[in-house]
N, C-alpha and C positions, 0 to 999 in steps of 0.2 A: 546567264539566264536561269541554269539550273540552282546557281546559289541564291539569288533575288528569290525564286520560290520555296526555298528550303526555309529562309528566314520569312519571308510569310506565314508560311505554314505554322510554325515555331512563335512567333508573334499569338497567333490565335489561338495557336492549342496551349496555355500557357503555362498549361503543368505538363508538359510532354516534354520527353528527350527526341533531341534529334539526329542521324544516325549520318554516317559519313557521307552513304548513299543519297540523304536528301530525304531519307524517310522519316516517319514521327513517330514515335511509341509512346502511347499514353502511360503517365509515371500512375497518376492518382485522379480520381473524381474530383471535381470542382466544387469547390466548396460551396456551402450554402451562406446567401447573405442574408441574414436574419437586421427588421426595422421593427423595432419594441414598439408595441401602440402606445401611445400616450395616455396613462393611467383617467378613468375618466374624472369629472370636476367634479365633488359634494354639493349643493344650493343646499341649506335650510329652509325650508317651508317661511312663508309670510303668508298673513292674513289680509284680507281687504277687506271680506263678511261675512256674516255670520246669522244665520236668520233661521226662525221657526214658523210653521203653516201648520195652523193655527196661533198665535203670539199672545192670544188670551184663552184662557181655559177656567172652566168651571171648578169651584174648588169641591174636593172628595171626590170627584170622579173621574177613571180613567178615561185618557185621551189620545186619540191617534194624533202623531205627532211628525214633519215631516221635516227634514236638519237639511240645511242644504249651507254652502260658501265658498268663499273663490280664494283663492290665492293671489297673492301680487308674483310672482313669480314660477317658475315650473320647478317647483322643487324636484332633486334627486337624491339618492332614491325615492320611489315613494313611500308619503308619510304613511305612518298608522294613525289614528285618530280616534279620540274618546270623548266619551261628554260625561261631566262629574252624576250626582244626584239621580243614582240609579242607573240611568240611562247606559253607560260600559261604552262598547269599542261599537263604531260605526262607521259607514262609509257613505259618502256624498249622494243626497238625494234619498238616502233611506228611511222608514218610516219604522218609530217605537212608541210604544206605550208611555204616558209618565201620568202620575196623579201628584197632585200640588194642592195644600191646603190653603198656601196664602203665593203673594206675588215671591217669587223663586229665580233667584239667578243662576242660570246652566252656563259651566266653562266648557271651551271646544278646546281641546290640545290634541296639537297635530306636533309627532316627533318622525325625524329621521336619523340617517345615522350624524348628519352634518349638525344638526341640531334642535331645538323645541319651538313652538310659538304658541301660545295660549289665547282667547278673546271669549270675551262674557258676554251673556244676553240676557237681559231678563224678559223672564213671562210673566205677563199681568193676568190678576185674578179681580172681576168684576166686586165689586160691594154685597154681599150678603149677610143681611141682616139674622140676628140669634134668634131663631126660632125654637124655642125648647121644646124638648119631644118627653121628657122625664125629670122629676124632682123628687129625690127621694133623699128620707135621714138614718140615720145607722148610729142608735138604736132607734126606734118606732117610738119608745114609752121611756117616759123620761119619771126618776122617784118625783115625789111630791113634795117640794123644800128642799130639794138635794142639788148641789151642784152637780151639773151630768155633761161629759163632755159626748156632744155629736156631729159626728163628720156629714156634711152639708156635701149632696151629690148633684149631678145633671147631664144628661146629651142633651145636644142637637138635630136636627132632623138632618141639618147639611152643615159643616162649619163655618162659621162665618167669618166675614173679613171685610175689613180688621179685626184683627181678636177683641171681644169686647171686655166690659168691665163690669162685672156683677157686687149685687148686696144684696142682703134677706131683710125684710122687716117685720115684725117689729126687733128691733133693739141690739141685733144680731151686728150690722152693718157692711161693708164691703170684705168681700170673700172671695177666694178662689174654687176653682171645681177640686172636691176631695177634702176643703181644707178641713178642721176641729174646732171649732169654738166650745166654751164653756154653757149651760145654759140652766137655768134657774127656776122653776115651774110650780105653781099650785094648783094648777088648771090644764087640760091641754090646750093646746095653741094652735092657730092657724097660721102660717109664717109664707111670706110671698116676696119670690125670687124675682128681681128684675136685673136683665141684663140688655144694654148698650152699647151700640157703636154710631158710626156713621151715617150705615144704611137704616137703620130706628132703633125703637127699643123692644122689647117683650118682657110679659113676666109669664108665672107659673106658679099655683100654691101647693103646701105638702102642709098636713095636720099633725103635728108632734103632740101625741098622747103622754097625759100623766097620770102618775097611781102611784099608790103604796103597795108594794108585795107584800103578800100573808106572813105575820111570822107565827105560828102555831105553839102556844105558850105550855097547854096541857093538852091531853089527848084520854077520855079513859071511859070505860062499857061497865056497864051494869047488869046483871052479876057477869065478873069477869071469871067466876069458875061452872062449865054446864056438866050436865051427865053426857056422856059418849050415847050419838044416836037420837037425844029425847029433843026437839021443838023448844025452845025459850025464847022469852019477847027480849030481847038487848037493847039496854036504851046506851046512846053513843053521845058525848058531851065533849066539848074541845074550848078554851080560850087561846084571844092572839095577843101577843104581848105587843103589837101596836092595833092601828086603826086603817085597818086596809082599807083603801081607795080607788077604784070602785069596791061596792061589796061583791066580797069573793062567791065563789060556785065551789061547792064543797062535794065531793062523793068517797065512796070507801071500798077497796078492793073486793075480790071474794065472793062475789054475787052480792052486793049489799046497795051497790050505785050510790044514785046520788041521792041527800037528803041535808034537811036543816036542823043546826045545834039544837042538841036536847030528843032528838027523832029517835023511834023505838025499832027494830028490825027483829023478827024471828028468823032465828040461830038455828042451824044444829050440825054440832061436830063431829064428826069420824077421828077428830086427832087435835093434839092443842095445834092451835094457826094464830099465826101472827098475823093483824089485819093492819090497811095502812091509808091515812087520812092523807087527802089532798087535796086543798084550797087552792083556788086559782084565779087570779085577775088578769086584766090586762098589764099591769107591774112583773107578775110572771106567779112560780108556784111555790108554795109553801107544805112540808107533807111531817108527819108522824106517825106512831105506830102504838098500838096496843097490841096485848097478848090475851088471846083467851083457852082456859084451859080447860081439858076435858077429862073426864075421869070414870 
C-alpha cells in the first residue's frame, strides 16, 4: 500500500526524486508551457465610397468641405489617409477648406502596412460667366506709324467656368490674358475685349493712345553770355527733328517753367548754369540743354 502511494506521489510530482522511505523531494520547478499567439492577419483597406458635403462649390472661393467613406472591409492596421490637391492627410468624417477654380477631381488614398487603395471624386463647379472687372494695355501710348508690341491684360470679378475664349477688336483678334500682339497706330484707338463661354459672354473697353515723342533737334538762348548779378531778358528757341503728336508742353529748369518756342525770360546769374529743356507728350519726353555763361 505504501509503495502504490510512493508511485503516486512520484507520478504527480514529476520532477521529484523519490526516496526509499516513500518520500518525494523536489529535484527542479516545473517548467513553463509557453502557446505563441498566432501572429495577427494584415487586411489592406478597400474602398466602397467616397463622397464630399458639399459636391459643388463655387469657383474662387473657399469652402468648408466634409470627406467622409466606407470601406469594404475592416482593414488592419489602421489606414492613414490623404486627399491629393491640397487637402493632406485626413480622417473620416472630417471637415477642410479647399478653393477650386474649375470642376476638380480629389483622390482619397487610404494605406496600411498590408497595402494601398486609392478612389476619385470629383467636385463640380457651377457655370460662371466672365465678367471682367479690368482691361488694361502695357504700354498706354503707342508711336504713331510705328509698329509697337502690347501686352493685352484682364481679371475677373470671379473666374469663370468653363475657362472662356477671348478677342480684342478691332483687328487685334483672339488672345490670351498677358498675351503681346504687334500693333500699328496713327490715331489712338478704342479696342474692346470680348470674352465667352457657356454661361454668356461679356466685354470691356481699354483706349490705346498714340503719339510721336519730342525729339529736340536744337536748343539755344539769347545772349547766351550775361554779366554776374545784372537782370537780362533771354529769349529761349528749340526745334524738333520730327513732328510730335500731340503738341508737346515744353518748360525749362531753374525758375524759368514753362513757356512757348521763341518765349523771352529775365535772367540773372550768380554763376555760369546749365539750363535744361523738356518737351513732353503723351508719347513720353524729350529734353536738352544749354549753357549760359556769366562773367
Amino acid at each position: 500500500m505504501a509503495a502504490n502511494k510512493l508511485l503516486f506521489t512520484c507520478a504527480v510530482l514529476a520532477l521529484a526524486g523519490c526516496g526509499d522511505d516513500g518520500s518525494a523531494t523536489l529535484i527542479d520547478a516545473a517548467p513553463t508551457i509557453r502557446a505563441d499567439a498566432a501572429p495577427p492577419i494584415l487586411v489592406a483597406p478597400t474602398l466602397t465610397s467616397f463622397t464630399a458635403s458639399p459636391n459643388q462649390l463655387s469657383a474662387g472661393f473657399p469652402s468648408d468641405v466634409t470627406w467622409t467613406w466606407t470601406y469594404g472591409n475592416l482593414p488592419f492596421p489602421e489606414p492613414m489617409c490623404t486627399i491629393n490637391n491640397g487637402v493632406g492627410v485626413v480622417t473620416k468624417g472630417a471637415m477642410t477648406s479647399v478653393n477650386v477654380t474649375a470642376v476638380t477631381t480629389f483622390t482619397l488614398t487610404c494605406t496600411n502596412s498590408a497595402g494601398t487603395v486609392m478612389r476619385p471624386l470629383v467636385v463640380s463647379v457651377p457655370p460662371v460667366a466672365p465678367n471682367i472687372a479690368t482691361f488694361v494695355t502695357n504700354p498706354t501710348v503707342t508711336q504713331i506709324g510705328m509698329a509697337t508690341n502690347v501686352a493685352w491684360s484682364w481679371t475677373y470679378t470671379a473666374p469663370p467656368v468653363p475657362a472662356p475664349t477671348c478677342s480684342i477688336s478691332p483687328t487685334v483678334g483672339p488672345v490670351t490674358n498677358g498675351q503681346t500682339t504687334s500693333v500699328n497706330q496713327n490715331v489712338g484707338q478704342t479696342y474692346t475685349l470680348t470674352c465667352v463661354n457657356a454661361s454668356g459672354s461679356r466685354t470691356r473697353t481699354v483706349f490705346l493712345n498714340a503719339a510721336t515723342t519730342p525729339v529736340i533737334a536744337t536748343f539755344t538762348a539769347n545772349p547766351m553770355t550775361l554779366t554776374t548779378g545784372v537782370a537780362a531778358n533771354v529769349t529761349f528757341a528749340w526745334t524738333f527733328s520730327n513732328t510730335p503728336s500731340p503738341t508737346p508742353t515744353c518748360s525749362i529748369d531753374n525758375a524759368i517753367g514753362t513757356l512757348t518756342n521763341g518765349s523771352s525770360r529775365s535772367v540773372t546769374l550768380a554763376a555760369t548754369t546749365i539750363y535744361t529743356l523738356t518737351c513732353t507728350n503723351t508719347g513720353g519726353a524729350g529734353t536738352s540743354t544749354v549753357t549760359l555763361t556769366a562773367q
